[in-house]
mmCIF file of the N, C-alpha and C atoms, coordinates in Angstrom:
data_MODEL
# 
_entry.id   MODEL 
# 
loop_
_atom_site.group_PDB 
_atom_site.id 
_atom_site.type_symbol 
_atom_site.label_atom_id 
_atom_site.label_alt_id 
_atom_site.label_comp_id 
_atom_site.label_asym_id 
_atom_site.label_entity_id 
_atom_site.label_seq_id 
_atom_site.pdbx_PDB_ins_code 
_atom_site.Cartn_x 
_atom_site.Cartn_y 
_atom_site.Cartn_z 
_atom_site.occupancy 
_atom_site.B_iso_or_equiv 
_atom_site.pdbx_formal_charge 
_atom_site.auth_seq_id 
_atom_site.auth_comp_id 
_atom_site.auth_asym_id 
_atom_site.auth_atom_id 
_atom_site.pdbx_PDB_model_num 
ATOM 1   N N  . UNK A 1 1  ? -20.735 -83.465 59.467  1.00 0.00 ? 1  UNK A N  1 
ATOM 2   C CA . UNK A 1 1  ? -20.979 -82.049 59.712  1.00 0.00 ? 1  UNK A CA 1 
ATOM 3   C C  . UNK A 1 1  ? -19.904 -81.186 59.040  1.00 0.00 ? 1  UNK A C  1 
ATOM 4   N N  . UNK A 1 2  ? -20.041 -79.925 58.512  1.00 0.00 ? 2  UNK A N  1 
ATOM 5   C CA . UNK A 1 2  ? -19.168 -79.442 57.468  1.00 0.00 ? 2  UNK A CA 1 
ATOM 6   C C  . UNK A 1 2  ? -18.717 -78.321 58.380  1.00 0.00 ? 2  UNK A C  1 
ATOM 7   N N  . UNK A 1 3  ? -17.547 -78.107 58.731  1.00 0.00 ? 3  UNK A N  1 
ATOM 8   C CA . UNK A 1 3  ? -16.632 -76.988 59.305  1.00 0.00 ? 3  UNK A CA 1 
ATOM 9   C C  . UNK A 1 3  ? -17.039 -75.760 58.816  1.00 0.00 ? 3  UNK A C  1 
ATOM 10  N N  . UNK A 1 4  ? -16.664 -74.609 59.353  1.00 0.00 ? 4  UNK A N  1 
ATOM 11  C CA . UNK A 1 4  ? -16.951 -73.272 58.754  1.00 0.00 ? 4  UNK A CA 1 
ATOM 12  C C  . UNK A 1 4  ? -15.513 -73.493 58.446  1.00 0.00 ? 4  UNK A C  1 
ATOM 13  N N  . UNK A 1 5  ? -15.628 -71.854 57.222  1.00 0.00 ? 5  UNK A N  1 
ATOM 14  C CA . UNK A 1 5  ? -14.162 -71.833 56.828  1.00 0.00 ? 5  UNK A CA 1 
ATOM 15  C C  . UNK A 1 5  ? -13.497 -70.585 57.757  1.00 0.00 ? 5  UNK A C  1 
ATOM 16  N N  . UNK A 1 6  ? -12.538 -70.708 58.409  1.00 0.00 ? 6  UNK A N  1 
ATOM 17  C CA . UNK A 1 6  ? -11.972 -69.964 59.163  1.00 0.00 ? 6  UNK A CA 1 
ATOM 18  C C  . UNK A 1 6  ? -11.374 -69.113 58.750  1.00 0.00 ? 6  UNK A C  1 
ATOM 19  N N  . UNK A 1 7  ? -11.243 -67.326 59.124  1.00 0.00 ? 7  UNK A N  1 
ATOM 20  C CA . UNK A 1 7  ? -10.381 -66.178 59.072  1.00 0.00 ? 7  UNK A CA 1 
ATOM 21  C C  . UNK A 1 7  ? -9.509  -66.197 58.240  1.00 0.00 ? 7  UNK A C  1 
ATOM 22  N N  . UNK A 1 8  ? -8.625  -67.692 59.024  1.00 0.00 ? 8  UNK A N  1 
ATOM 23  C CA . UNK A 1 8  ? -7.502  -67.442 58.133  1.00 0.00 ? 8  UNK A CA 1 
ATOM 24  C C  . UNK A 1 8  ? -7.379  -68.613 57.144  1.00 0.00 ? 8  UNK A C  1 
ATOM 25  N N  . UNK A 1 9  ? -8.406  -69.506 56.615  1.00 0.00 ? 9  UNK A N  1 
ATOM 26  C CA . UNK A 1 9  ? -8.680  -69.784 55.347  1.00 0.00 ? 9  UNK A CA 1 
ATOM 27  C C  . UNK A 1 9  ? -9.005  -68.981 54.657  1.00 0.00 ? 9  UNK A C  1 
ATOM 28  N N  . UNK A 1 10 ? -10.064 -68.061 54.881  1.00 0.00 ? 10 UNK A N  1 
ATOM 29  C CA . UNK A 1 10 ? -10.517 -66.969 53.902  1.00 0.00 ? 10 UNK A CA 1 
ATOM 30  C C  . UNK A 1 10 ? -9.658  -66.287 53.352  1.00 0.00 ? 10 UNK A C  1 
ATOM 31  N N  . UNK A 1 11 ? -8.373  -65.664 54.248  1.00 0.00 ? 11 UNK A N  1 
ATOM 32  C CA . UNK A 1 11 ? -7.504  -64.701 54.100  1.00 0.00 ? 11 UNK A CA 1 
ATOM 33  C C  . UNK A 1 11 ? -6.498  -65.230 52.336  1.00 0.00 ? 11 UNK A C  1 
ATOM 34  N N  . UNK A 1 12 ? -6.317  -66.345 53.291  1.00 0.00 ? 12 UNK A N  1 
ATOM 35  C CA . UNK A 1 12 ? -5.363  -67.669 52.094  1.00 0.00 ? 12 UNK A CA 1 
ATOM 36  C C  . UNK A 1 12 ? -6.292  -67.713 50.553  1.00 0.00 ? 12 UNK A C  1 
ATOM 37  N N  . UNK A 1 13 ? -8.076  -68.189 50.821  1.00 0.00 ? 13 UNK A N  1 
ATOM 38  C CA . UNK A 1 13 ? -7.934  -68.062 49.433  1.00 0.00 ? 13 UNK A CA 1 
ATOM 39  C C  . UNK A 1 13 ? -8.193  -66.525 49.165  1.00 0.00 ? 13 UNK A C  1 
ATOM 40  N N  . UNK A 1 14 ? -8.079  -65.806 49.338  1.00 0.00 ? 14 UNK A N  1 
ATOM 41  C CA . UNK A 1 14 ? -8.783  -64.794 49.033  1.00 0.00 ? 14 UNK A CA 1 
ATOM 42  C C  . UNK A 1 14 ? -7.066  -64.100 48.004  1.00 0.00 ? 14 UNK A C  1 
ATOM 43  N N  . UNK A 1 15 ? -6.312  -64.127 48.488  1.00 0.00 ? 15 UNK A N  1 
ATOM 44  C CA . UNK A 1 15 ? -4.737  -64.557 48.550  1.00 0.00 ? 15 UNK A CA 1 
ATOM 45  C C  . UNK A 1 15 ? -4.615  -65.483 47.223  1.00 0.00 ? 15 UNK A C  1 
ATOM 46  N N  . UNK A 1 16 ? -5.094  -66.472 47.074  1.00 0.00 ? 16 UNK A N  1 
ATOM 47  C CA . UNK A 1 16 ? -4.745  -66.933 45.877  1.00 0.00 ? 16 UNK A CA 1 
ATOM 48  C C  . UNK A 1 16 ? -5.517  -67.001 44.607  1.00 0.00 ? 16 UNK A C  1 
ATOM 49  N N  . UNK A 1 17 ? -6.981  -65.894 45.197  1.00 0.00 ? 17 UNK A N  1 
ATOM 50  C CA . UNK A 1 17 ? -7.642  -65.411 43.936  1.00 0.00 ? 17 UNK A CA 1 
ATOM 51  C C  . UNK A 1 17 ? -7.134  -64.335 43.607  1.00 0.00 ? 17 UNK A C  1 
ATOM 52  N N  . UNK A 1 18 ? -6.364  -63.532 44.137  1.00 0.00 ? 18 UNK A N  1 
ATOM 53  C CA . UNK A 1 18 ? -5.390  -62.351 43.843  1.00 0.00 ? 18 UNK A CA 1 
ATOM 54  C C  . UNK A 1 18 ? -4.279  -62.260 42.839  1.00 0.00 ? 18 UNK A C  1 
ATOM 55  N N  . UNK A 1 19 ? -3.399  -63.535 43.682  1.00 0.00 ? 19 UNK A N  1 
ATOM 56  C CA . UNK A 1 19 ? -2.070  -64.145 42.633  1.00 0.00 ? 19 UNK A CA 1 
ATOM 57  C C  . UNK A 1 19 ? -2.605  -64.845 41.402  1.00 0.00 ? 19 UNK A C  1 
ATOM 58  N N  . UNK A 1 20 ? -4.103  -65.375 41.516  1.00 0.00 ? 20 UNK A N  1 
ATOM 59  C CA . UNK A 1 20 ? -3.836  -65.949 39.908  1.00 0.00 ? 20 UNK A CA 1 
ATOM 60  C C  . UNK A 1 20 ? -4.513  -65.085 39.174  1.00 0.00 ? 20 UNK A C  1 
ATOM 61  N N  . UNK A 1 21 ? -5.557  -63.867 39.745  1.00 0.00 ? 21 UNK A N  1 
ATOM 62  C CA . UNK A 1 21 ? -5.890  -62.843 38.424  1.00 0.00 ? 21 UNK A CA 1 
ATOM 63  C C  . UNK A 1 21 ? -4.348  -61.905 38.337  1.00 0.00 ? 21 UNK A C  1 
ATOM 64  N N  . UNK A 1 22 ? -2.982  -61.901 39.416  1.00 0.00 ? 22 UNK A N  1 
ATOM 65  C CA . UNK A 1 22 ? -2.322  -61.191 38.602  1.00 0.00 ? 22 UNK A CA 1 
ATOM 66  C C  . UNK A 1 22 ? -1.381  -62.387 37.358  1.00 0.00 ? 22 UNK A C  1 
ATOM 67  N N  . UNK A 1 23 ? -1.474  -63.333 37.818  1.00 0.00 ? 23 UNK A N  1 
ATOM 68  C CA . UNK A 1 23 ? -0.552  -64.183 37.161  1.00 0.00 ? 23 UNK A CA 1 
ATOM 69  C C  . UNK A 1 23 ? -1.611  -64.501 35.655  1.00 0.00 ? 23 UNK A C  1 
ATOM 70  N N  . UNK A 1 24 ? -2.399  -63.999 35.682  1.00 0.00 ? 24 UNK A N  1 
ATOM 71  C CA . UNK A 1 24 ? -3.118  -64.409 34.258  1.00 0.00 ? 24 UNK A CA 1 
ATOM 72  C C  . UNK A 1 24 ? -3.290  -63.072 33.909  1.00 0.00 ? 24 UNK A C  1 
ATOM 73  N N  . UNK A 1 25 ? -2.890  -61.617 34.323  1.00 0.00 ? 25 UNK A N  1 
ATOM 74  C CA . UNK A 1 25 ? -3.003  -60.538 33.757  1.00 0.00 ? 25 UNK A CA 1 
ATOM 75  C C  . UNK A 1 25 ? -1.487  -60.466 33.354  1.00 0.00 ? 25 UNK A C  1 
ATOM 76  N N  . UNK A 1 26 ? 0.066   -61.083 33.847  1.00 0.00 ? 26 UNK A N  1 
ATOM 77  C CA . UNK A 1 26 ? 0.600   -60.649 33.256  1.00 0.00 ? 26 UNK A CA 1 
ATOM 78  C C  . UNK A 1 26 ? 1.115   -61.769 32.047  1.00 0.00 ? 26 UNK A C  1 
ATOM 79  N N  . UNK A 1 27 ? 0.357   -63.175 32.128  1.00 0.00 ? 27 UNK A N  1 
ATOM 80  C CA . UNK A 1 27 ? 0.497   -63.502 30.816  1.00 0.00 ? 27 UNK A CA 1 
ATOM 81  C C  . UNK A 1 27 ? -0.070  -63.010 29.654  1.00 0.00 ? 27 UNK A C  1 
ATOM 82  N N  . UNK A 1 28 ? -1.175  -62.619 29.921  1.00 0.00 ? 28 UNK A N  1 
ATOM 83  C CA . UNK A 1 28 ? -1.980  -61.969 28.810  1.00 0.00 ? 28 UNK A CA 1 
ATOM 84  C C  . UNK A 1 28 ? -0.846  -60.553 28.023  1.00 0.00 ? 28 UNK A C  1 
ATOM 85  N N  . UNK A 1 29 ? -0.572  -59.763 29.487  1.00 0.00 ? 29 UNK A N  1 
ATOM 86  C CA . UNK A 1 29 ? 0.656   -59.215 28.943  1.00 0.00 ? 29 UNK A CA 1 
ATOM 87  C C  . UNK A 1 29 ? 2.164   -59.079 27.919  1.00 0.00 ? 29 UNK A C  1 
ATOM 88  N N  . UNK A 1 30 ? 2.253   -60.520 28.101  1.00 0.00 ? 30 UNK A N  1 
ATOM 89  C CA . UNK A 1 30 ? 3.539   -61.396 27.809  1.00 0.00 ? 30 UNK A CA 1 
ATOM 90  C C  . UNK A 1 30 ? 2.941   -61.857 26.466  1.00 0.00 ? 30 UNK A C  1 
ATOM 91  N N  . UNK A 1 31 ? 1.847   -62.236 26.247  1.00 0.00 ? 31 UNK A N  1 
ATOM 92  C CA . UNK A 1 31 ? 1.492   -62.593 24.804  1.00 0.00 ? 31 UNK A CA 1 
ATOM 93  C C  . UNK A 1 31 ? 1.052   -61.998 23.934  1.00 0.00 ? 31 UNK A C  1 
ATOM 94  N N  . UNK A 1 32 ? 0.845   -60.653 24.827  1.00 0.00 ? 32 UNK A N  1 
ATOM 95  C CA . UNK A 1 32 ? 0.375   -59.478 23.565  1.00 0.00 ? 32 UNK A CA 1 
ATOM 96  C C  . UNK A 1 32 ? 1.687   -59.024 23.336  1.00 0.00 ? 32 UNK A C  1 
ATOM 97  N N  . UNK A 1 33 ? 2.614   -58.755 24.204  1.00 0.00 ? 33 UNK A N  1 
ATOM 98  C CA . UNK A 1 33 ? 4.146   -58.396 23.675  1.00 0.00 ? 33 UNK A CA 1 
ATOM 99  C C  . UNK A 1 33 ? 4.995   -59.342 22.337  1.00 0.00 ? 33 UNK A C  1 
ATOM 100 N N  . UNK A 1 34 ? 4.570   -60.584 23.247  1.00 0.00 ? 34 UNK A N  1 
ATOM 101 C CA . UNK A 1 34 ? 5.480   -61.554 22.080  1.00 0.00 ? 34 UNK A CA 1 
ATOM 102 C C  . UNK A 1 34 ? 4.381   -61.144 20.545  1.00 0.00 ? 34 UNK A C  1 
ATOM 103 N N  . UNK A 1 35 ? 3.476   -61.289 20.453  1.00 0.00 ? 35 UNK A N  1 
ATOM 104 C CA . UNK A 1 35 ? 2.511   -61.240 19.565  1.00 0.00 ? 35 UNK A CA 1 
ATOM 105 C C  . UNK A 1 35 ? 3.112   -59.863 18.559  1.00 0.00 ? 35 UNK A C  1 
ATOM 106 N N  . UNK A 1 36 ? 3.351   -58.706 19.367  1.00 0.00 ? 36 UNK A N  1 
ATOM 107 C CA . UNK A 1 36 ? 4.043   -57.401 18.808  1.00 0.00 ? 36 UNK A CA 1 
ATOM 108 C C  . UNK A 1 36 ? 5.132   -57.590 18.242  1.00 0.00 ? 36 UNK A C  1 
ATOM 109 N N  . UNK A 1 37 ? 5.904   -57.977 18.925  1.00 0.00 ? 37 UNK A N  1 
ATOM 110 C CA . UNK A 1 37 ? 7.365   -58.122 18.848  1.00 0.00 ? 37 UNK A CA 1 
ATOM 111 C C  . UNK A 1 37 ? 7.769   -58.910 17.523  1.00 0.00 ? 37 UNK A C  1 
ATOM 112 N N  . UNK A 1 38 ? 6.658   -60.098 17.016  1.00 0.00 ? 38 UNK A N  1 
ATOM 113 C CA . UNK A 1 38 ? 6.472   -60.951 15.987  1.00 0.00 ? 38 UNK A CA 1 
ATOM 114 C C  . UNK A 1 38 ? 5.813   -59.790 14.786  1.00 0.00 ? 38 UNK A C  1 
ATOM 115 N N  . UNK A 1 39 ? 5.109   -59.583 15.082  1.00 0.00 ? 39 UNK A N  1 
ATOM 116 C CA . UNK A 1 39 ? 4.673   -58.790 13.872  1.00 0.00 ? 39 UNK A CA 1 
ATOM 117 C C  . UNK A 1 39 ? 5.690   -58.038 13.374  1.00 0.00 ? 39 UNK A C  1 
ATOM 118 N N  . UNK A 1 40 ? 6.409   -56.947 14.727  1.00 0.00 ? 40 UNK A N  1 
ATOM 119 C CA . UNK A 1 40 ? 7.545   -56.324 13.894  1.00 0.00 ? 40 UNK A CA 1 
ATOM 120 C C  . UNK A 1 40 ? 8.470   -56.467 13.217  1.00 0.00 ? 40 UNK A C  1 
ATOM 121 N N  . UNK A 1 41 ? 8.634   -57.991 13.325  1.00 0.00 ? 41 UNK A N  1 
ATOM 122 C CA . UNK A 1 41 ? 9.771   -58.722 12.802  1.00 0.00 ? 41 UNK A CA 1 
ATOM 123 C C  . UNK A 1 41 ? 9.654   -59.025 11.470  1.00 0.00 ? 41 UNK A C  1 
ATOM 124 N N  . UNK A 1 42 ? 8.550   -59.644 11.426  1.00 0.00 ? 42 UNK A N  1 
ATOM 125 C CA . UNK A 1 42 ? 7.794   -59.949 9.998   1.00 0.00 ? 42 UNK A CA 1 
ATOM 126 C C  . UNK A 1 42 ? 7.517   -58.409 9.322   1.00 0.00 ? 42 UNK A C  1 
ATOM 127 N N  . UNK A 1 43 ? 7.126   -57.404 9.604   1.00 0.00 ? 43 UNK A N  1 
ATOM 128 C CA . UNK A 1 43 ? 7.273   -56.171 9.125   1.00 0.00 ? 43 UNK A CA 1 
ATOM 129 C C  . UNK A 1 43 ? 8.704   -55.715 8.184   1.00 0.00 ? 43 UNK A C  1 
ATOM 130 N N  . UNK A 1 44 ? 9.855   -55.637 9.091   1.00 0.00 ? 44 UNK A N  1 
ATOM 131 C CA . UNK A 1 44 ? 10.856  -55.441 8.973   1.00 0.00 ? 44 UNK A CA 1 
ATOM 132 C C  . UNK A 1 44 ? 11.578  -56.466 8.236   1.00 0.00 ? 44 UNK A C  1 
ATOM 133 N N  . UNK A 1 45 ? 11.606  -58.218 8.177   1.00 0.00 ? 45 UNK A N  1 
ATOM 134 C CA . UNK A 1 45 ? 11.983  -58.858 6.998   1.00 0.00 ? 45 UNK A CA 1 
ATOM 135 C C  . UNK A 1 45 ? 11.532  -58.062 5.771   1.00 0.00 ? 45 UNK A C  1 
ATOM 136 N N  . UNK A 1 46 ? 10.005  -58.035 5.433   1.00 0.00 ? 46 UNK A N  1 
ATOM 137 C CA . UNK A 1 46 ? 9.070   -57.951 4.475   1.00 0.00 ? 46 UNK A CA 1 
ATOM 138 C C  . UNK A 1 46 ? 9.979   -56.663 3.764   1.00 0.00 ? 46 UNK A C  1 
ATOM 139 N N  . UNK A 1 47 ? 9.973   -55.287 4.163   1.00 0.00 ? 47 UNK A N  1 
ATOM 140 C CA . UNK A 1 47 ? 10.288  -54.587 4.538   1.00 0.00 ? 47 UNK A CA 1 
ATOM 141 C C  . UNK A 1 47 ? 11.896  -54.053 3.727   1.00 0.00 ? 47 UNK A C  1 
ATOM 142 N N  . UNK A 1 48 ? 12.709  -55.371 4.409   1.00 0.00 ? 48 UNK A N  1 
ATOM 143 C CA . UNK A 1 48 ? 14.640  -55.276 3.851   1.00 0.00 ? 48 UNK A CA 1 
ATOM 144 C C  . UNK A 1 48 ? 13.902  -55.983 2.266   1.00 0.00 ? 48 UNK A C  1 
ATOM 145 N N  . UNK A 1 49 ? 13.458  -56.840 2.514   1.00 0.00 ? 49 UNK A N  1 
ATOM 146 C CA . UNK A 1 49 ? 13.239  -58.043 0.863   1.00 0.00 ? 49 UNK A CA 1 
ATOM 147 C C  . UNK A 1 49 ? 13.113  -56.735 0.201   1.00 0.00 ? 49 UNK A C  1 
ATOM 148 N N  . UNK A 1 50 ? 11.804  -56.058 0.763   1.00 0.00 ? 50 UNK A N  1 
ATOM 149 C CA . UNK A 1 50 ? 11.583  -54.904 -0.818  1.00 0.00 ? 50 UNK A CA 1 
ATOM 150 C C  . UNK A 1 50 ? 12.408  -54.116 -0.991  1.00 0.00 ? 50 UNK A C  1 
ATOM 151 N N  . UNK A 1 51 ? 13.629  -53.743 -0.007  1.00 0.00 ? 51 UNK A N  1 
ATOM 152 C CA . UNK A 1 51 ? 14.506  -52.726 -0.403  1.00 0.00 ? 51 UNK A CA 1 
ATOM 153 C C  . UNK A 1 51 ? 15.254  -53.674 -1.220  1.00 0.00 ? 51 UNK A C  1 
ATOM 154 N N  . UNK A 1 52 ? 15.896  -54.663 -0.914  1.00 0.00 ? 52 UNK A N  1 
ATOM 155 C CA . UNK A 1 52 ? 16.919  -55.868 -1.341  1.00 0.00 ? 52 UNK A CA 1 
ATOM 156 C C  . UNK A 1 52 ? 16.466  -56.017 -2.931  1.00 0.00 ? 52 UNK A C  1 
ATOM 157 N N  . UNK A 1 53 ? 15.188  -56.093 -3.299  1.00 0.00 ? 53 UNK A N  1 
ATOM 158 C CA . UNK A 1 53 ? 14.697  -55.816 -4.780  1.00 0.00 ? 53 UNK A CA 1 
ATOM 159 C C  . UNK A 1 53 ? 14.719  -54.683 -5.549  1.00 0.00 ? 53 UNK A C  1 
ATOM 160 N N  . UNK A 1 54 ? 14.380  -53.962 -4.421  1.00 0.00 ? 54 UNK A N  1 
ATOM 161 C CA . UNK A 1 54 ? 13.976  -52.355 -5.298  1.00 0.00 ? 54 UNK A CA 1 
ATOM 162 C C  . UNK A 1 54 ? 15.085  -51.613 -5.727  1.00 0.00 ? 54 UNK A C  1 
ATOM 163 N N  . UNK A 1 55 ? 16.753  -51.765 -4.454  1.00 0.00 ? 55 UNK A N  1 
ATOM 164 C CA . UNK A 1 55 ? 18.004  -50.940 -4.455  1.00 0.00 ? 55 UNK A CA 1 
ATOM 165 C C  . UNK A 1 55 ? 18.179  -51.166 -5.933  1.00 0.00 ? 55 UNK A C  1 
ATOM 166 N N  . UNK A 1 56 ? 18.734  -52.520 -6.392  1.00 0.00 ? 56 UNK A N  1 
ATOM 167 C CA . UNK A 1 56 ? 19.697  -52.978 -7.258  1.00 0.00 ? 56 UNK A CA 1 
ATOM 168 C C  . UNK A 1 56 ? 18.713  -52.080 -8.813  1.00 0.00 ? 56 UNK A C  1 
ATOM 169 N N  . UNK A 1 57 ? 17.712  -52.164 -8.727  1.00 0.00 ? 57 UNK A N  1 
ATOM 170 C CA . UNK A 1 57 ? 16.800  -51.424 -9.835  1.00 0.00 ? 57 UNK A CA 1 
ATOM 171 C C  . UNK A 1 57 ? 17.115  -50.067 -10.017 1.00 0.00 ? 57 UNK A C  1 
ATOM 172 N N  . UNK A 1 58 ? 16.949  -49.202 -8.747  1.00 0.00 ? 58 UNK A N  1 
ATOM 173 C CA . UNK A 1 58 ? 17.480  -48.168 -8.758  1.00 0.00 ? 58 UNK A CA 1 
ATOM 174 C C  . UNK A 1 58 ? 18.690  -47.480 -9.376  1.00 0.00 ? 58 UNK A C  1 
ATOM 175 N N  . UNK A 1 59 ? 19.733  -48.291 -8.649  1.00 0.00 ? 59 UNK A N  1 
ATOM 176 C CA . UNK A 1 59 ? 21.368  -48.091 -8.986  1.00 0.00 ? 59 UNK A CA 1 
ATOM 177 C C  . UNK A 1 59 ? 21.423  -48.562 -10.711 1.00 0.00 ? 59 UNK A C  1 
ATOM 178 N N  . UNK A 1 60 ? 20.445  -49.498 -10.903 1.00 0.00 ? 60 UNK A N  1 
ATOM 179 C CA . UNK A 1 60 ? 20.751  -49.720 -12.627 1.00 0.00 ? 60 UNK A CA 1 
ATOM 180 C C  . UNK A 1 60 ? 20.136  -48.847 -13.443 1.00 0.00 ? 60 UNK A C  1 
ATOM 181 N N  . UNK A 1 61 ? 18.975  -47.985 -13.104 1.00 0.00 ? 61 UNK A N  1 
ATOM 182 C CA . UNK A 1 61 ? 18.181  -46.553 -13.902 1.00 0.00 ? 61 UNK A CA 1 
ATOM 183 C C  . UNK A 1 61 ? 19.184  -45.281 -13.724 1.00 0.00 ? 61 UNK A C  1 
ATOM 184 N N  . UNK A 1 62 ? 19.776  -45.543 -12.744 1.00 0.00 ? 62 UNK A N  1 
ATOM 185 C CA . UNK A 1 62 ? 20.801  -44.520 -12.498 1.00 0.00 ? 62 UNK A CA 1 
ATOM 186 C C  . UNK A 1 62 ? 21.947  -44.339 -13.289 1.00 0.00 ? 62 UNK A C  1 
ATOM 187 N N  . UNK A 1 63 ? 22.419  -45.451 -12.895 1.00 0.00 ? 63 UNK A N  1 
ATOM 188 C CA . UNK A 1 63 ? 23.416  -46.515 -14.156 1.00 0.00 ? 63 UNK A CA 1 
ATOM 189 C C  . UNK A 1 63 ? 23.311  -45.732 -16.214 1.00 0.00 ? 63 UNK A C  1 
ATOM 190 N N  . UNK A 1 64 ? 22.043  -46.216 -16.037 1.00 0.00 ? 64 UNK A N  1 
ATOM 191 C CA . UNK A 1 64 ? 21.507  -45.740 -17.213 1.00 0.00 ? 64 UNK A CA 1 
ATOM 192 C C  . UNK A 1 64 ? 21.398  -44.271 -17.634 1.00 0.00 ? 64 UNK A C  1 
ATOM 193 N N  . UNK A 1 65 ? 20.689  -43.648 -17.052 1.00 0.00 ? 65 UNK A N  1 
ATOM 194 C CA . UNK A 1 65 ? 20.382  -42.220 -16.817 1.00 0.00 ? 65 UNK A CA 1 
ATOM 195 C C  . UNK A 1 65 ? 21.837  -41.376 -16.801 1.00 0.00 ? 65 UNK A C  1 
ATOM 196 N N  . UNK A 1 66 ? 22.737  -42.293 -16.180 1.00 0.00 ? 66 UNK A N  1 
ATOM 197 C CA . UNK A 1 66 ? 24.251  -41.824 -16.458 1.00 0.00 ? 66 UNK A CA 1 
ATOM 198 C C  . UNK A 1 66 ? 24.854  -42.050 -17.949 1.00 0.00 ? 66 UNK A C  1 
ATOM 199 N N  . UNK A 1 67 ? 24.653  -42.959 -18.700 1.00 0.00 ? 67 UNK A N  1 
ATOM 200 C CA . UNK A 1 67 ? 25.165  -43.459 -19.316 1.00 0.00 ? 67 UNK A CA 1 
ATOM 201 C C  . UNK A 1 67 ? 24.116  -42.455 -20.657 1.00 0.00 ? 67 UNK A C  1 
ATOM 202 N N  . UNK A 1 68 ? 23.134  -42.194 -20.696 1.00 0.00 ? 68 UNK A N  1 
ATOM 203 C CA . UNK A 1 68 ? 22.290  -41.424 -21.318 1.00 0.00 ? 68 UNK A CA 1 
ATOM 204 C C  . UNK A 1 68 ? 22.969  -40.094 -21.332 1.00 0.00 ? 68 UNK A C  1 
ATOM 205 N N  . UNK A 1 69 ? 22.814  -39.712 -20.123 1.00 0.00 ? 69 UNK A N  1 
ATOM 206 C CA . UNK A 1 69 ? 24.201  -38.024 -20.049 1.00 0.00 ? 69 UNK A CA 1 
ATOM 207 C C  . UNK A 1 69 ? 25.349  -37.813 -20.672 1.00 0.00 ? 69 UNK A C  1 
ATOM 208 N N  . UNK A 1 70 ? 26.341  -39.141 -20.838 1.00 0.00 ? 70 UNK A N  1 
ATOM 209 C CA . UNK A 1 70 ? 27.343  -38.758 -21.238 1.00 0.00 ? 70 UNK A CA 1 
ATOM 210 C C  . UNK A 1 70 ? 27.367  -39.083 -23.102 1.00 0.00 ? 70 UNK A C  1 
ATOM 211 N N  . UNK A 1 71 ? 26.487  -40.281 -23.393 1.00 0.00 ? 71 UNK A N  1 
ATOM 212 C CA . UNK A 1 71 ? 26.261  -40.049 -24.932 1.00 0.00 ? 71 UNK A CA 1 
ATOM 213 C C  . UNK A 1 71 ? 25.748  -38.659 -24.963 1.00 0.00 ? 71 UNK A C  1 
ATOM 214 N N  . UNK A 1 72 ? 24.696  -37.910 -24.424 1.00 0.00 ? 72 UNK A N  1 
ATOM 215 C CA . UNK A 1 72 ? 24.173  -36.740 -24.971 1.00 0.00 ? 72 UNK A CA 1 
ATOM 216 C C  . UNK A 1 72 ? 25.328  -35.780 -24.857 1.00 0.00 ? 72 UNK A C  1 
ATOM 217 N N  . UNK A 1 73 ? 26.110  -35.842 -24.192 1.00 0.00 ? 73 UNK A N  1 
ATOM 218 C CA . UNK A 1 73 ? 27.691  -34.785 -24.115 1.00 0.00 ? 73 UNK A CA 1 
ATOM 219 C C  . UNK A 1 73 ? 28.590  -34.994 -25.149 1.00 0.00 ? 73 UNK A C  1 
ATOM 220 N N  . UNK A 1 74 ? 28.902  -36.900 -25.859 1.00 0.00 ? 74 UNK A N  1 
ATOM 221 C CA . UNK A 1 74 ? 29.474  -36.650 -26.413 1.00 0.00 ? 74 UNK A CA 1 
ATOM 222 C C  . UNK A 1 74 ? 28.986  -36.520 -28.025 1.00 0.00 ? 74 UNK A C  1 
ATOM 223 N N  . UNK A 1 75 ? 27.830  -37.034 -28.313 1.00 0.00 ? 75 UNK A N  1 
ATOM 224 C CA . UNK A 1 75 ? 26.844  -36.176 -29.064 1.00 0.00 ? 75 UNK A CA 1 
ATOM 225 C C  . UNK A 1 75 ? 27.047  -34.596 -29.737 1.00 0.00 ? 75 UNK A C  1 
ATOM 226 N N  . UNK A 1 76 ? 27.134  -33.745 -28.357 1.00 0.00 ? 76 UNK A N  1 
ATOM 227 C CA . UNK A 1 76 ? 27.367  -32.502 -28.684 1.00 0.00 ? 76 UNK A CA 1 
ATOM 228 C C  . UNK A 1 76 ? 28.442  -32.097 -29.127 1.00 0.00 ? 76 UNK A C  1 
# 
């Protein structure tokens, strides 16, 4: 013969269908963060590399562009 489930069984699971939709809402949480947190990272490497390429180019057109000015000065 099968028992009813009592008051305070119900209460209990009712109780631990609670704790595991919050405990699976705040992993979902936790992995959309880490998930962010990764992208930004990879953003921001990506990001320094192209400055780390692009600076040294710069400073050498500059370089140049200087070096262009002062032949045209002493030119004159």
């Amino acid at each position: 013969m099968l028992h009813k489930k009592t008051s305070k069984y119900r209460k209990y699971e009712n109780c631990t269908k609670i704790t595991r939709k919050r405990t699976m809402l705040i992993n979902e949480k936790t992995e959309s963060t880490i998930f962010l947190n990764s992208t930004w990272i990879v953003i921001l490497i990506t990001g320094l590399r192209f400055l780390i390429s692009v600076i040294p180019m710069l400073v050498s057109s500059r370089n140049k562009m200087l070096n262009y000015r002062t032949l045209a000065l002493i030119i004159k």
